[in-house]
C-alpha positions as CSV (number, residue, x, y, z in Angstrom):
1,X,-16.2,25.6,25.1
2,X,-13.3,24.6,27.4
3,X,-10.1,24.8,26.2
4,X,-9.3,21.5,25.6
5,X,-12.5,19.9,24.9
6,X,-11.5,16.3,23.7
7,X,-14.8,15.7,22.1
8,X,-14.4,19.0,20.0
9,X,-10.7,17.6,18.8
10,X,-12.3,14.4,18.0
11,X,-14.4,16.8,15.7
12,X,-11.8,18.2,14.5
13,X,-9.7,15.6,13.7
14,X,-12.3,13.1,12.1
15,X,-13.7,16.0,9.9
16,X,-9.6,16.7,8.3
17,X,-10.8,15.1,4.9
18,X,-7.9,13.5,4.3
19,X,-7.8,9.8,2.5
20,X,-5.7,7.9,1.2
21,X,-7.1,5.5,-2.4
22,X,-6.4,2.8,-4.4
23,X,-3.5,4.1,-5.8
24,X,-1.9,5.5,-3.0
25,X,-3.1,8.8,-3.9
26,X,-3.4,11.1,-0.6
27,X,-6.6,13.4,-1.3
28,X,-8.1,16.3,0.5
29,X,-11.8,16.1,0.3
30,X,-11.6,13.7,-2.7
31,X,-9.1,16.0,-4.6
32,X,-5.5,14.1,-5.2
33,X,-3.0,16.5,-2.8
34,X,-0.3,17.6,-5.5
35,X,2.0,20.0,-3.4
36,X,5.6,17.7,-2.4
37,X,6.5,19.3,0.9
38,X,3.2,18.3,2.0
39,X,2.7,15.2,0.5
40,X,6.4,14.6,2.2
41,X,4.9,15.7,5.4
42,X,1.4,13.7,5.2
43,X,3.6,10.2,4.4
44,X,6.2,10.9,6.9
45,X,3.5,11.3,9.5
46,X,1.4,8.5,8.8
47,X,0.7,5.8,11.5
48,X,-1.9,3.9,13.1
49,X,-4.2,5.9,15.4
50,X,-6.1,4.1,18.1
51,X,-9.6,2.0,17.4
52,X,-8.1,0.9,13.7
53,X,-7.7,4.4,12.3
54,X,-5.0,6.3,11.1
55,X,-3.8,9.6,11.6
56,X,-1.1,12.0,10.2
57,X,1.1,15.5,12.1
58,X,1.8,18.7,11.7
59,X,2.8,20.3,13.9
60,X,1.3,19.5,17.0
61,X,-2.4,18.8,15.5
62,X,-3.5,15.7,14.0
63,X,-5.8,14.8,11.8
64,X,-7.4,11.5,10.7
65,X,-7.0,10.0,7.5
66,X,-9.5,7.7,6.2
67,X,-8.3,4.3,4.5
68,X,-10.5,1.7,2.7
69,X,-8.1,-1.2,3.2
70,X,-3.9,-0.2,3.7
71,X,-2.0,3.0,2.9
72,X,0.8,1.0,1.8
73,X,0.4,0.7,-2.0
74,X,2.9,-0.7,-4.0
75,X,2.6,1.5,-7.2
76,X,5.8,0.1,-9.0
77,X,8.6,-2.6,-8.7
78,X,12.5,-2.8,-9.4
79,X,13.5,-5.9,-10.8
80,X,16.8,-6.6,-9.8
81,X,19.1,-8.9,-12.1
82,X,18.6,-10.8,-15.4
83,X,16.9,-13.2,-14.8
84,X,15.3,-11.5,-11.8
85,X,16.7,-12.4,-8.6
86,X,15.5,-10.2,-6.0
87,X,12.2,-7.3,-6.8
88,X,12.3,-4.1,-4.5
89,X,8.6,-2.3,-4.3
90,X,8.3,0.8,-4.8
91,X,5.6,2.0,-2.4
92,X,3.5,5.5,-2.3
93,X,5.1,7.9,-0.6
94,X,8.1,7.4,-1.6
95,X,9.2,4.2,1.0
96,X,10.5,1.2,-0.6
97,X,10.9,-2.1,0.9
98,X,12.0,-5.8,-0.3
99,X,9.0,-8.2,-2.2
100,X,8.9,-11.7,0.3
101,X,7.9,-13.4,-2.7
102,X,6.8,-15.8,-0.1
103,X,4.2,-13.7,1.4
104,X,2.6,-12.6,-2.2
105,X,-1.2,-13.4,-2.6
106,X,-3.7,-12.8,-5.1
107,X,-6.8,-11.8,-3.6
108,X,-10.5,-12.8,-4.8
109,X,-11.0,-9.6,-5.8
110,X,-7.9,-10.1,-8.3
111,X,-5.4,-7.9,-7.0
112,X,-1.8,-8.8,-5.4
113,X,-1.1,-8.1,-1.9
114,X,2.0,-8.9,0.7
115,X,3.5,-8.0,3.6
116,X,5.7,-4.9,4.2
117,X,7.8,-3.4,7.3
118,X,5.2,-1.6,8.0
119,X,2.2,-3.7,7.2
120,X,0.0,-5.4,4.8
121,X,0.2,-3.7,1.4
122,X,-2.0,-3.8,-1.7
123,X,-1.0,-3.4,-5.2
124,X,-2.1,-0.3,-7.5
125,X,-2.8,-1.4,-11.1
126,X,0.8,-0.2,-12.5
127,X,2.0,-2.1,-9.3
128,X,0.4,-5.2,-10.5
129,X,1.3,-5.1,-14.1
130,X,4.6,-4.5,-13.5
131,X,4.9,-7.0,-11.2
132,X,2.6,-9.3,-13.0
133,X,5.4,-9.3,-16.3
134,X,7.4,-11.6,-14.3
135,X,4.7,-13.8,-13.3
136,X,4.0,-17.4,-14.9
137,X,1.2,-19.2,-14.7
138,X,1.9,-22.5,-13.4
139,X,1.6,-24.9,-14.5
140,X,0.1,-24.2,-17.9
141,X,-3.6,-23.4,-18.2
142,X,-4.2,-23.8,-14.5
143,X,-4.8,-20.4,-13.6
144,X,-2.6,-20.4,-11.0
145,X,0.9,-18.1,-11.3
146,X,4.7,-18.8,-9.8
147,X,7.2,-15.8,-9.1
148,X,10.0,-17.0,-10.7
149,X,13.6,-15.3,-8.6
150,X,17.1,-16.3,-8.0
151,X,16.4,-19.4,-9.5
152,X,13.3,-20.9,-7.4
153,X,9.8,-20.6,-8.5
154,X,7.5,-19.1,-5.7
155,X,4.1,-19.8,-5.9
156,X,1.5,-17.0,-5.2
157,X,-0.7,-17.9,-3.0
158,X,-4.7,-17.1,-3.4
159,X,-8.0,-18.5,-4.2
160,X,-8.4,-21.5,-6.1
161,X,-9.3,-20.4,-9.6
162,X,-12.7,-21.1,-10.8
């Protein structure tokens, strides 16, 4: 083996069995990662590897991390104001970042989604039911839902209901 054999680090890196879920839970080998300095560590180091992947540090190995659809899952919300005026997500890993209640969506498959800093996010179920207790459905019996903040109602944008 040479000594830097890049096929062998592709290995090497692809076979890490790290992932991130649904719920923003970062696993090893399908067991949730529990330990805070290295969750801390694994979030901190996150980005976008090339060819669509991502990828996490330590040290000076990386390792990739496999990711059905986003790491960025919003797993709770802070409402701010009463009645709401502004809602700050609370995202896995600790990050938190300001809802554009513009760019909310409900998916076909049901679940909220927007944009963040850092890219598209996807909601966790206790993401989505928090969130979802400020939601209206408008109007009435349509099946469609507003946001209502700082005064405006801001329709969320997704398939037609049917």
């Amino acid at each position: 083996m040479a000594p830097h054999d890049p096929d062998l680090l592709e290995r090497l890196r692809s076979a890490s069995g790290l992932s991130v879920d649904a719920e923003g839970r970062f696993l090893h080998r399908g067991e949730p990662i529990t330990h805070g300095r290295t969750l801390e560590v694994l979030w901190r180091t996150l980005e976008p590897a090339p060819g669509g992947r991502w990828q996490v540090s330590i040290g000076r190995e990386t390792g990739y991390v496999a990711v059905d659809e986003t790491p960025w899952v919003v797993r709770g919300v802070r409402v701010e104001g009463s009645p709401p005026r502004a809602v700050t997500l609370l995202l896995a890993g600790g990050r938190e970042a300001p809802l554009d209640p513009g760019a909310l969506r409900l998916g076909a498959d049901g679940v909220l989604r927007c944009q963040v800093p850092w890219g598209p996010a996807r909601f966790a179920r206790a993401g989505q039911v928090a969130l979802g207790a400020l939601l209206e459905e408008d109007p009435p019996g349509s099946g469609r839902y507003a946001l209502p903040l700082a005064g405006r109602r801001h329709p969320v944008a997704g398939p037609p209901p049917g």
